[in-house]
C-alpha positions as CSV (number, residue, x, y, z in Angstrom):
1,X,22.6,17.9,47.7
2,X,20.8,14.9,46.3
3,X,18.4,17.0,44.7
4,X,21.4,19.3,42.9
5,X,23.0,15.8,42.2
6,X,19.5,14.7,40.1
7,X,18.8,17.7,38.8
8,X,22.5,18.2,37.2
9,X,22.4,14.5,35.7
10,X,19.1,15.0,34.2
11,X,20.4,18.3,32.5
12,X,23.6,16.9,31.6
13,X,21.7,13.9,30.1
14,X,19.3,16.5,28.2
15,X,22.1,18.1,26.8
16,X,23.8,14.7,25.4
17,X,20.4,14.1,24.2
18,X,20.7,16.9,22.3
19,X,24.5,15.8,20.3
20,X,24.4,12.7,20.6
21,X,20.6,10.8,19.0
22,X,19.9,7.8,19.3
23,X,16.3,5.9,19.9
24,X,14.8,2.3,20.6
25,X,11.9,1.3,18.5
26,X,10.0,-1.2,19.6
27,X,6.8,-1.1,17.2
28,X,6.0,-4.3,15.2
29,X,8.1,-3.4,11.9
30,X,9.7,-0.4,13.3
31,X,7.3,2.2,11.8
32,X,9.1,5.1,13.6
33,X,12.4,4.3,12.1
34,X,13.8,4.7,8.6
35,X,13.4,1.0,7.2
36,X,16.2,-0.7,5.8
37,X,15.6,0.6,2.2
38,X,16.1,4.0,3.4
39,X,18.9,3.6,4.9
40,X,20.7,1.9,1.7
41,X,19.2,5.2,-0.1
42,X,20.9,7.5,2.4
43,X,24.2,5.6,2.2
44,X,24.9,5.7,-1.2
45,X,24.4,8.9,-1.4
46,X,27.3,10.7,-3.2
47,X,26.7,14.6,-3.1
48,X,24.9,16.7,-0.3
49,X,21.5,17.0,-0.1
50,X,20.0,20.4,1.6
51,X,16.7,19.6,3.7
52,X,14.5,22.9,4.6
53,X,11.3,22.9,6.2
54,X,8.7,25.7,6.5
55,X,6.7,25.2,9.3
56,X,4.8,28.2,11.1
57,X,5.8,29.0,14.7
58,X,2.4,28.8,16.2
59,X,0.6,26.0,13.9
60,X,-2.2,24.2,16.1
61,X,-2.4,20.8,17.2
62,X,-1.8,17.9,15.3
63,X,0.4,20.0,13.1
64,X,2.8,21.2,16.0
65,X,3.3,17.5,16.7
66,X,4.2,16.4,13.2
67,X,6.7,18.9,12.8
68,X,8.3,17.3,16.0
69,X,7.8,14.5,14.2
70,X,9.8,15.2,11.0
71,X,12.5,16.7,12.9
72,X,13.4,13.0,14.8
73,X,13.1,11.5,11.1
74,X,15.2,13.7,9.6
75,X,17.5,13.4,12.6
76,X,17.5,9.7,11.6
77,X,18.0,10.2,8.3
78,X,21.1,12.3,8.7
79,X,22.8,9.7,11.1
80,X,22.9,7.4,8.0
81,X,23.6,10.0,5.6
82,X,26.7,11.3,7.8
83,X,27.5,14.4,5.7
84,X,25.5,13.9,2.7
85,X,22.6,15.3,4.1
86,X,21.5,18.5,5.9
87,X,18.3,19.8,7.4
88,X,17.1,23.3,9.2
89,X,14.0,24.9,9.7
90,X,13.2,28.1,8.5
91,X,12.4,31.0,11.2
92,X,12.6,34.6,11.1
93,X,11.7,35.9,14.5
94,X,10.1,38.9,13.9
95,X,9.8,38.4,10.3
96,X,6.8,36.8,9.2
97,X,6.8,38.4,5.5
98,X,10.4,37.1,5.0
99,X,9.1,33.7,6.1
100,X,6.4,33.3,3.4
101,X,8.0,34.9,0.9
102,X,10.7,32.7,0.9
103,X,8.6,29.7,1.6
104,X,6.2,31.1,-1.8
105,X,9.2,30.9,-4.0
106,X,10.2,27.3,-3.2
107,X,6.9,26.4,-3.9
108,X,5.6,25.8,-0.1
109,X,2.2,26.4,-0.3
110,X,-0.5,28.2,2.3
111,X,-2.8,26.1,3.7
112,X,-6.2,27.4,6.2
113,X,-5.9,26.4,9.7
114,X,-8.0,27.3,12.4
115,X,-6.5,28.4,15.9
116,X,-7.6,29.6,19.6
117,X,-6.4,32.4,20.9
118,X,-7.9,34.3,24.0
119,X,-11.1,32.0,23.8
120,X,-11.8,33.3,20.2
121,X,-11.7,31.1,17.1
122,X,-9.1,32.9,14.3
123,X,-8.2,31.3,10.6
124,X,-5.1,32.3,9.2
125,X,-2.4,30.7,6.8
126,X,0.3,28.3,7.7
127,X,3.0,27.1,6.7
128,X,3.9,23.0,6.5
129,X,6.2,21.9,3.7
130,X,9.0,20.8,2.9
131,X,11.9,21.2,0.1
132,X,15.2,18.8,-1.2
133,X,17.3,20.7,-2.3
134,X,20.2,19.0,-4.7
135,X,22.7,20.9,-7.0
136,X,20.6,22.8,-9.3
137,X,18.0,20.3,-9.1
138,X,14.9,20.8,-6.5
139,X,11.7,18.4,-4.9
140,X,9.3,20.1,-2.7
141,X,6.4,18.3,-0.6
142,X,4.1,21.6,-0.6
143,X,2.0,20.4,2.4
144,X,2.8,17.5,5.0
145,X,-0.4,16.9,5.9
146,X,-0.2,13.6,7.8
147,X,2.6,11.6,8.9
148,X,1.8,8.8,7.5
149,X,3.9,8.2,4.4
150,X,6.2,10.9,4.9
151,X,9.4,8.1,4.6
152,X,7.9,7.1,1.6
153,X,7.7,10.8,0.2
154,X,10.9,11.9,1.2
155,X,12.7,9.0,0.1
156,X,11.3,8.9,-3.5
157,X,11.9,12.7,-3.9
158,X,16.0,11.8,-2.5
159,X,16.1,8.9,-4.9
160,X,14.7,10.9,-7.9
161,X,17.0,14.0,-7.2
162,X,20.0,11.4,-7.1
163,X,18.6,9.5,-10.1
164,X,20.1,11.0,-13.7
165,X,17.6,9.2,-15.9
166,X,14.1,8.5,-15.4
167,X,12.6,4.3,-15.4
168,X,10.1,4.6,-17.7
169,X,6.7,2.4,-17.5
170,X,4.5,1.7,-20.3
171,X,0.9,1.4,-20.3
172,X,-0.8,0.1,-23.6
173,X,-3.2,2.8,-25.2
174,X,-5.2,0.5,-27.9
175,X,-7.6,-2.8,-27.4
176,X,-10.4,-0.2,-25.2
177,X,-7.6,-0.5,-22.1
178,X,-8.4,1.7,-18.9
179,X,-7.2,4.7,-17.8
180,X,-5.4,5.4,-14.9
181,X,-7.6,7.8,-12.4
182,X,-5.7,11.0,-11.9
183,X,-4.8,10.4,-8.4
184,X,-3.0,7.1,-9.0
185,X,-1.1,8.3,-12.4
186,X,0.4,11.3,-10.3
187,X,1.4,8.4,-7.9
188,X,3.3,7.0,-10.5
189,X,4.9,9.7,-12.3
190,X,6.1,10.2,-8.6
191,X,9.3,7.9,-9.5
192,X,8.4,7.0,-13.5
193,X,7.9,8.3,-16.8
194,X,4.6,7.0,-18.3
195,X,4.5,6.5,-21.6
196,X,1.1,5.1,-23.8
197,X,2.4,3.2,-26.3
198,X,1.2,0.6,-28.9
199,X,2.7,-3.1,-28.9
200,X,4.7,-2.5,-32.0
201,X,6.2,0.6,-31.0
202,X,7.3,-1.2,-28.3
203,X,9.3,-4.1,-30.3
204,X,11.0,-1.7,-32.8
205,X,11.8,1.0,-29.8
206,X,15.7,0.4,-29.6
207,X,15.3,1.9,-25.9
208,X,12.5,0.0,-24.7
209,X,10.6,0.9,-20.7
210,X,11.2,-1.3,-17.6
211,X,7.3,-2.4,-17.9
212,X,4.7,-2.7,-19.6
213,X,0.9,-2.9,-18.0
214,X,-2.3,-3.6,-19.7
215,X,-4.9,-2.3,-17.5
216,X,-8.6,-4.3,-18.5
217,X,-8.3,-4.6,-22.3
218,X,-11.6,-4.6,-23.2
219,X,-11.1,-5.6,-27.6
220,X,-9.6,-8.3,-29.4
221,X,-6.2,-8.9,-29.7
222,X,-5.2,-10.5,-33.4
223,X,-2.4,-13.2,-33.3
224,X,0.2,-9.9,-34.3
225,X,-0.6,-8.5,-31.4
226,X,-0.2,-12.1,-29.0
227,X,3.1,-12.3,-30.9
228,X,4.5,-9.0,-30.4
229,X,3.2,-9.1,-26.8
230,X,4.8,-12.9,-25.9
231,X,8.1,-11.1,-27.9
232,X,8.1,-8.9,-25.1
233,X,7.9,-11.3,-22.1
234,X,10.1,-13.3,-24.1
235,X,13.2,-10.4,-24.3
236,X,12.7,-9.6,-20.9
237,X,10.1,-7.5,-20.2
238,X,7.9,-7.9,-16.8
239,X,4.6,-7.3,-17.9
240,X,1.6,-6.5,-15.4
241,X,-2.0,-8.0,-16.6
242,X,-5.1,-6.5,-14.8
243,X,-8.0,-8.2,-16.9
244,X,-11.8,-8.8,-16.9
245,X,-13.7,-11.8,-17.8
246,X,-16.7,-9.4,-17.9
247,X,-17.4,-5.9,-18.5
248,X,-20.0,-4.0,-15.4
249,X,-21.3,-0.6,-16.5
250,X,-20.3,0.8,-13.0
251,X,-20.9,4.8,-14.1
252,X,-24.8,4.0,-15.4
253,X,-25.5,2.9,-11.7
254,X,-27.2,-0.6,-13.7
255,X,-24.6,-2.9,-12.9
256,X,-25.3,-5.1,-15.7
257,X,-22.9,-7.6,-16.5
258,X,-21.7,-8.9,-20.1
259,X,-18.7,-10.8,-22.0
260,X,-15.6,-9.6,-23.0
261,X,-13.3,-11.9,-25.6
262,X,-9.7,-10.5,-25.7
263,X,-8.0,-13.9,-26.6
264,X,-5.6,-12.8,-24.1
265,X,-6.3,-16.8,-22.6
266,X,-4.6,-17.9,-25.8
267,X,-1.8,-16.5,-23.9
268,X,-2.7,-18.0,-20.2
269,X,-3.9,-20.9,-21.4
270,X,-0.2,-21.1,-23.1
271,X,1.3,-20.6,-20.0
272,X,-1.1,-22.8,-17.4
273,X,-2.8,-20.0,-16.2
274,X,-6.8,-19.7,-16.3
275,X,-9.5,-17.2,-15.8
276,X,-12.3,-18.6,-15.0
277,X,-15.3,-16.6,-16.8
278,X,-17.5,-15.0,-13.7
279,X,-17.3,-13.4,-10.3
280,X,-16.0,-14.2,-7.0
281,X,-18.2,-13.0,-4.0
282,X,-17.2,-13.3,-0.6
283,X,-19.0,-13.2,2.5
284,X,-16.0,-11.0,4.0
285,X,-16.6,-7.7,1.9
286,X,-16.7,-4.1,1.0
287,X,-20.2,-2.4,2.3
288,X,-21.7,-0.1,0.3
289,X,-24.4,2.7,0.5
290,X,-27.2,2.1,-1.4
291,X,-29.9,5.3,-1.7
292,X,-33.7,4.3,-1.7
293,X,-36.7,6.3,-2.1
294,X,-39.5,6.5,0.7
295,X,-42.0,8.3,-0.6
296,X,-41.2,12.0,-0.8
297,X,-37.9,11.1,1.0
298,X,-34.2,9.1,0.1
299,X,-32.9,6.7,3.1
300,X,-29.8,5.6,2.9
301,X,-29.1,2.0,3.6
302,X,-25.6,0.7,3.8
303,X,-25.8,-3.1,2.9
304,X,-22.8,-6.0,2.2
305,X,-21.8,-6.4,-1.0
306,X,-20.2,-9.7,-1.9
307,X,-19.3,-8.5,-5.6
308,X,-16.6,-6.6,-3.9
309,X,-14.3,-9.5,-1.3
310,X,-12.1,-7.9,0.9
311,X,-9.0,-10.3,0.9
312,X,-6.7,-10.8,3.9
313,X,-5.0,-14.3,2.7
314,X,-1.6,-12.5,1.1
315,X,1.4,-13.8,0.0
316,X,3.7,-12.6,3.4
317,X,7.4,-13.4,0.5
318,X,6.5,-11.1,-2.8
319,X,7.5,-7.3,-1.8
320,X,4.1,-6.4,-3.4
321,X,1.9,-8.0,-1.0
322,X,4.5,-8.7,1.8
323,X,3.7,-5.8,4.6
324,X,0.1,-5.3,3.3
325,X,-2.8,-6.6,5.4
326,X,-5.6,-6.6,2.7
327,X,-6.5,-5.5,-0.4
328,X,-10.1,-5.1,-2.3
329,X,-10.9,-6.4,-5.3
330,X,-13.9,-5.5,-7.1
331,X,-15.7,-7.7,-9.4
332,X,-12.4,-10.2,-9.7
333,X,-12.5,-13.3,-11.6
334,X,-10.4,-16.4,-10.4
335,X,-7.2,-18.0,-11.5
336,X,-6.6,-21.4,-11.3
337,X,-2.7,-22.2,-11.5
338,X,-3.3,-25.8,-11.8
339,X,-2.0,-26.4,-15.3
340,X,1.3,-24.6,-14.5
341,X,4.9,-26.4,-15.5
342,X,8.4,-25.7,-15.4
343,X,7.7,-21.6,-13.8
344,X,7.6,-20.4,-10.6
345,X,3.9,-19.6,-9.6
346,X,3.2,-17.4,-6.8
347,X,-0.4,-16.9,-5.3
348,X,-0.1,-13.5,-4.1
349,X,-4.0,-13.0,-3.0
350,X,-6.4,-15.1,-2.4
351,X,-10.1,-15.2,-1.0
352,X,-11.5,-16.9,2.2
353,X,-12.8,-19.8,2.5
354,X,-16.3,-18.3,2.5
355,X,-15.8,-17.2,-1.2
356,X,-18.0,-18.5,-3.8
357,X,-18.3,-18.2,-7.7
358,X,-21.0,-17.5,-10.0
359,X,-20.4,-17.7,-13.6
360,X,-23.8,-16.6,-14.9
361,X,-24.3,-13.5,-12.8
362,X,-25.4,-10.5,-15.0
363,X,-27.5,-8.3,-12.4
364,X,-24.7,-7.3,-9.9
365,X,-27.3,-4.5,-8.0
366,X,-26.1,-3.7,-4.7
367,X,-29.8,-4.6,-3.8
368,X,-29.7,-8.4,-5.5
369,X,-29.6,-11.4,-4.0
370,X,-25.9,-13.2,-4.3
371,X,-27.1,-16.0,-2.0
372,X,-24.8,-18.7,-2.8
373,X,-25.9,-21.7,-4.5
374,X,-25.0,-25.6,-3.2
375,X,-23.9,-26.1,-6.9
376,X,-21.4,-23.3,-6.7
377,X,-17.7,-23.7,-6.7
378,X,-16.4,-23.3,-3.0
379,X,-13.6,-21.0,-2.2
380,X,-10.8,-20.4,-1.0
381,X,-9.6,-18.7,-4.6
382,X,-6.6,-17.2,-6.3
383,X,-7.8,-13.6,-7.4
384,X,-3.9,-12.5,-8.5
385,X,-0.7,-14.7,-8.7
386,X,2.9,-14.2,-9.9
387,X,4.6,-16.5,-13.1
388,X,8.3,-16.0,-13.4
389,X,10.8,-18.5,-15.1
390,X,12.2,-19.4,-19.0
391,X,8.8,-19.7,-21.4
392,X,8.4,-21.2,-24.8
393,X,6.8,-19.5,-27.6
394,X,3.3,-19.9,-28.2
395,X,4.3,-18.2,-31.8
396,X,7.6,-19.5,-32.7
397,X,7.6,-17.5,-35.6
398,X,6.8,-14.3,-36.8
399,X,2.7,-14.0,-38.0
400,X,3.1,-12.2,-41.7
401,X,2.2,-8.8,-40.3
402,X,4.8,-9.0,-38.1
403,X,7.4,-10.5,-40.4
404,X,7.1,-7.4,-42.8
405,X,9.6,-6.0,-40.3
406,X,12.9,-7.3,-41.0
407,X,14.2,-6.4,-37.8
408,X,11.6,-8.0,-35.6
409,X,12.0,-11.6,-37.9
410,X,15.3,-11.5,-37.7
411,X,15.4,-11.3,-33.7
412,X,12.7,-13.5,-33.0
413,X,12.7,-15.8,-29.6
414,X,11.2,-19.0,-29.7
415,X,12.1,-19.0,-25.8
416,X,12.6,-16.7,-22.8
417,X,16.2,-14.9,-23.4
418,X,16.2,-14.8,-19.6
419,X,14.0,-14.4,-16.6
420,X,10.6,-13.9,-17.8
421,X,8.0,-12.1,-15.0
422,X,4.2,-11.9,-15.4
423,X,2.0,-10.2,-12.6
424,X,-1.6,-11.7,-13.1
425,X,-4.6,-9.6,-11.4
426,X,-8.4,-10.8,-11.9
427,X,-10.0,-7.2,-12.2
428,X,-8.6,-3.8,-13.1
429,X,-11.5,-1.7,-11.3
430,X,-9.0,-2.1,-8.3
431,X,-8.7,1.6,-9.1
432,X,-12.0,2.7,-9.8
433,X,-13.1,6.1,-8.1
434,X,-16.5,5.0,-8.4
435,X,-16.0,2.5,-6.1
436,X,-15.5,2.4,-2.2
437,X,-11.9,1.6,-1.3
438,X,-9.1,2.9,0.9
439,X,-5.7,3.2,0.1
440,X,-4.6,-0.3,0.0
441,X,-5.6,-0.7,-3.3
442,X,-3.5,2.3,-4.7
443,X,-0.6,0.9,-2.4
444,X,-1.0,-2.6,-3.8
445,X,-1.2,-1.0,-7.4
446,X,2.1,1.1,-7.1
447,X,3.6,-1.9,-5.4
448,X,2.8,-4.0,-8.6
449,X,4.3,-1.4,-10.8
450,X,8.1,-1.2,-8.6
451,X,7.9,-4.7,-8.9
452,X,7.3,-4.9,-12.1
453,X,10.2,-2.5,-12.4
454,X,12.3,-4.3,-10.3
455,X,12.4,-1.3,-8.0
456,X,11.8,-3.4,-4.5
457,X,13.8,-0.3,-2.5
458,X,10.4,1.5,-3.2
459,X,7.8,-1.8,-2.4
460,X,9.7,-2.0,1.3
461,X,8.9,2.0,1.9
462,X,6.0,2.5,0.5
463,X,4.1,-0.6,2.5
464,X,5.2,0.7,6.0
465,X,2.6,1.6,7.9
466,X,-0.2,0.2,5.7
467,X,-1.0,-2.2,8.4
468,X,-5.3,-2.4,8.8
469,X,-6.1,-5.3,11.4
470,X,-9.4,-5.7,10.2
471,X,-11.2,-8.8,11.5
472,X,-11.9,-11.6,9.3
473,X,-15.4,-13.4,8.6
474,X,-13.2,-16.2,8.4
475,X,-12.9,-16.2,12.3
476,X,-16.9,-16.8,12.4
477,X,-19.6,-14.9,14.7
478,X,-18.9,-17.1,17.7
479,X,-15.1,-16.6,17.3
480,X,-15.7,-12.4,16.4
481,X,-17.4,-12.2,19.4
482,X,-14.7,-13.8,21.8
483,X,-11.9,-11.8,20.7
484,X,-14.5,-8.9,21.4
485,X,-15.3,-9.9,24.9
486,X,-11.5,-10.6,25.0
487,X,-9.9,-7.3,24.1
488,X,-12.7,-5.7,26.5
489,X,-13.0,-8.1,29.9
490,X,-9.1,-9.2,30.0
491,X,-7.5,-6.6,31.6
492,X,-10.3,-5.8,34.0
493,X,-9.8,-9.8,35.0
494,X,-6.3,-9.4,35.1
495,X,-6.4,-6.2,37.0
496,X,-8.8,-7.9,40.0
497,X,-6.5,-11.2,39.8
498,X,-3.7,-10.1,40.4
499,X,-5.5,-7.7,43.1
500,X,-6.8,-10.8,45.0
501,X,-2.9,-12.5,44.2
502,X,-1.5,-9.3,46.7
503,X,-4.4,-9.6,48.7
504,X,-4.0,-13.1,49.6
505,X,-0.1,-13.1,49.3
506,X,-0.5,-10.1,52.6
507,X,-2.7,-12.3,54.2
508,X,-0.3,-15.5,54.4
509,X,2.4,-12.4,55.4
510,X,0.6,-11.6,58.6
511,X,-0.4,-15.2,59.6
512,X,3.5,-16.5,59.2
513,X,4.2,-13.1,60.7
514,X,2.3,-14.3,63.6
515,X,3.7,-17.7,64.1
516,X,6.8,-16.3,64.5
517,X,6.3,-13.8,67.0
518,X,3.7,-16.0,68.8
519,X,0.7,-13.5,68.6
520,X,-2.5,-14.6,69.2
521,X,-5.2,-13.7,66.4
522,X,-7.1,-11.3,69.3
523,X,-3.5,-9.4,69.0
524,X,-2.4,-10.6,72.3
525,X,1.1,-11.9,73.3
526,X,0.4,-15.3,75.3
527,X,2.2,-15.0,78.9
């Protein structure tokens, strides 16, 4: 009867699992459940939103899992919808033609995936995607590879369906400015319009972007061009600098370093800020493989490369660097914030306190020396900060180039109209593909541009889960190799203490269990 009993309230308990959801999740930053943001998405929702996903019945391991997976987030997600959002699965038992035509129309795409069945290796097509589905409007995540960053893509595809006009970003086009890689600009286009624009364009636009980012301006700007620029920061505009104090032919493989005047400092200089002309090198770095020939044969060597500091000190209060862990910056240049008055400064990265700088490096080699020098400024250094507050005009009126424009002249701001917001990085090969780096330096990039944007709903998703742990050089050999020794002897000790704790705790049993009944320790009861 007891058995019946269990087995009942275990299946009646499955079944209210099943109506009623609920979970606890107990992970540092709750990386299984929809984060705050999300939710606020989900609520202010206003018109249904039609989730279908097209996963194959008999997909292999991990992909099995991960559509498990997505079915407890979208359960999540419609708790907080209510009934602004629905979900199903496609499945035509019986039908597997049905299935993939339907799943080819809405842009689901086949991908390879290997199986066993019967012992024998077999590679056939699946099906793992997903599609949002809202009025006439539709968003579909082809293929769900991984788990990781699925609330960030299915979030930005609910907030783009719901959005009716597109936030525009602006990168500038002229003064030998960077490209964004191909990867990173899809990122972006992911939630913004991009537009390449020139600085005028910009002032006499009546409907101007939410940003405007000048990725490693390589030429001169003129004193129009500061003007129009400062106009911009001036009126409003949150502008995103990722500059170089030299120029390294990365793609010839020479890595040969030389000057670059933009007279962008006019600018910094104007509002405290400094980049000090050089590189930062770091004992805590990026390896790199360097190929060297042997005779007839190549050996590849993977050596530390302090040109590229891995930095760990972020600011844990900007929504850019807040649930990031580390970030790399190549071949950055640092800031001093010293001169600073009357605006907010915010250091938002910084390098250890094993950092040095060089300013007359020009062989950067993987294969160089980068020995530090007792002469050579000490770190720790600000690679990227954050100015925000009311400015005063370094041109408080308009040059003549500008002035020709009667509109501009007429409007001109010899202070901030408002809130002005400047993001300051030391390097823009952040986003080189020629250069090892994981994904925390796209993350860090996309986070600058949302906040830049003032899109911080987007910074709180997108950083979830972006967590590295990586161990610090800071920490020192001696202080690496405890935590080593640590993580591997502590719960062995534990284990064998608290073993010899129940040992010795039975051992005072028996003997006070003896006293009382007057055994002897033979076992004999004394007459």
């Amino acid at each position: 009867a007891a058995v019946v009993a269990v087995a009942v309230a275990l299946g009646a308990l499955n079944l209210a699992g099943q109506i009623f959801y609920g979970r606890w999740d107990f992970s540092e930053g709750k990386i299984y459940s929809p984060s705050k943001a999300t939710k606020r998405v989900l609520k202010n929702l206003e018109d249904p939103i039609i989730v279908k996903g097209y996963f194959s019945q008999d997909l292999p391991q991990p992909y099995a899992t991960y559509r498990d997976y997505l079915k407890d987030l979208l359960r999540s997600y419609r708790n907080d919808a209510g009934k602004n959002l629905e979900y199903k699965f496609i499945h035509y038992p019986g039908d597997d033609q049905k299935f993939r035509s339907e799943a080819l129309s809405m842009g689901v795409a086949p991908v390879r995936v290997t199986t066993i069945v019967k012992d024998k290796y077999e590679i056939k097509d699946g099906f793992m995607g997903l599609v949002l589905i809202h009025g006439d409007r539709k968003e579909t995540i082809p293929v769900i590879r991984d788990i990781k960053g699925l609330e960030y893509d299915l979030t930005t595809r609910i907030r783009k369906l719901v959005t009716k006009e597109a936030r525009q970003v602006a990168l500038l086009a002229s003064h030998g400015t960077e490209d964004l890689s191909a990867e990173t600009e899809e990122a972006v286009r992911e939630n913004y319009d991009i537009q390449k624009v020139e600085l005028a364009e910009i002032l006499k636009s009546p409907k101007k972007p939410q940003s405007l980012i000048l990725v490693g301006p390589s030429q001169k700007f003129s004193d129009e061009d500061l003007a129009v620029l400062e106009q911009l920061i001036l009126q409003g505009m949150p502008v995103g600098l990722f500059l170089n104090t030299k120029s390294v032919n990365v793609g010839s493989g020479l890595f040969m370093a030389s000057n670059i005047e933009t007279g962008l400092d006019r600018l910094l200089t104007h509002w405290g800020l400094e980049m000090k002309k050089g590189f930062v090198l770091d004992l805590q770095n990026q390896n790199v493989a360097v190929q060297q020939r042997a005779g007839p044969f190549l050996i590849n060597n993977v050596v530390n490369y302090p040109p590229l500091p891995i930095i760990t000190r972020l600011s844990e209060d900007n929504p850019i660097t807040k649930e990031m862990d580390q970030v790399m910056l190549p071949f950055a240049s640092p800031i001093s914030t010293e001169n600073v008055k009357n605006l907010k400064v915010e250091p938002l990265a910084m390098t250890t306190r094993l950092s040095w700088f060089k300013s007359d490096l020009i062989n950067l080699a993987p294969m160089s020396r980068f020995d530090p020098d007792p002469k050579d400024p000490k770190g720790p250094f600000i690679v990227a900060c954050a100015i925000e507050g009311k400015m005063t005009a370094l041109f408080p009126s308009a040059p003549g180039g500008v002035a020709s424009s009667t509109s501009s002249a007429s409007s001109w701001l010899k202070e901030s109209a408002g809130t002005s917001r400047v993001l300051l990085v030391g390097t823009s090969k952040l986003l080189d593909s020629r250069i090892p780096a994981d994904a925390s330096n796209q993350i860090f990039f996309l986070n600058s541009v949302d906040w830049l944007s003032e899109d911080a709903d987007l910074v709180a998703v997108r950083s979830r889960g972006a967590k590295l742990r990586p161990f610090t050089r800071e920490l020192g050999d001696i202080g690496r190799q405890m935590v080593k020794l640590t993580s591997l002897l502590l719960m062995p000790v534990v284990v064998v203490l608290a073993g010899l704790a129940i040992w010795g705790r039975r051992i005072r049993w028996k003997k006070n269990l003896r006293r009382e009944l007057h055994v002897e320790p033979g076992g004999t009861v004394p007459a």
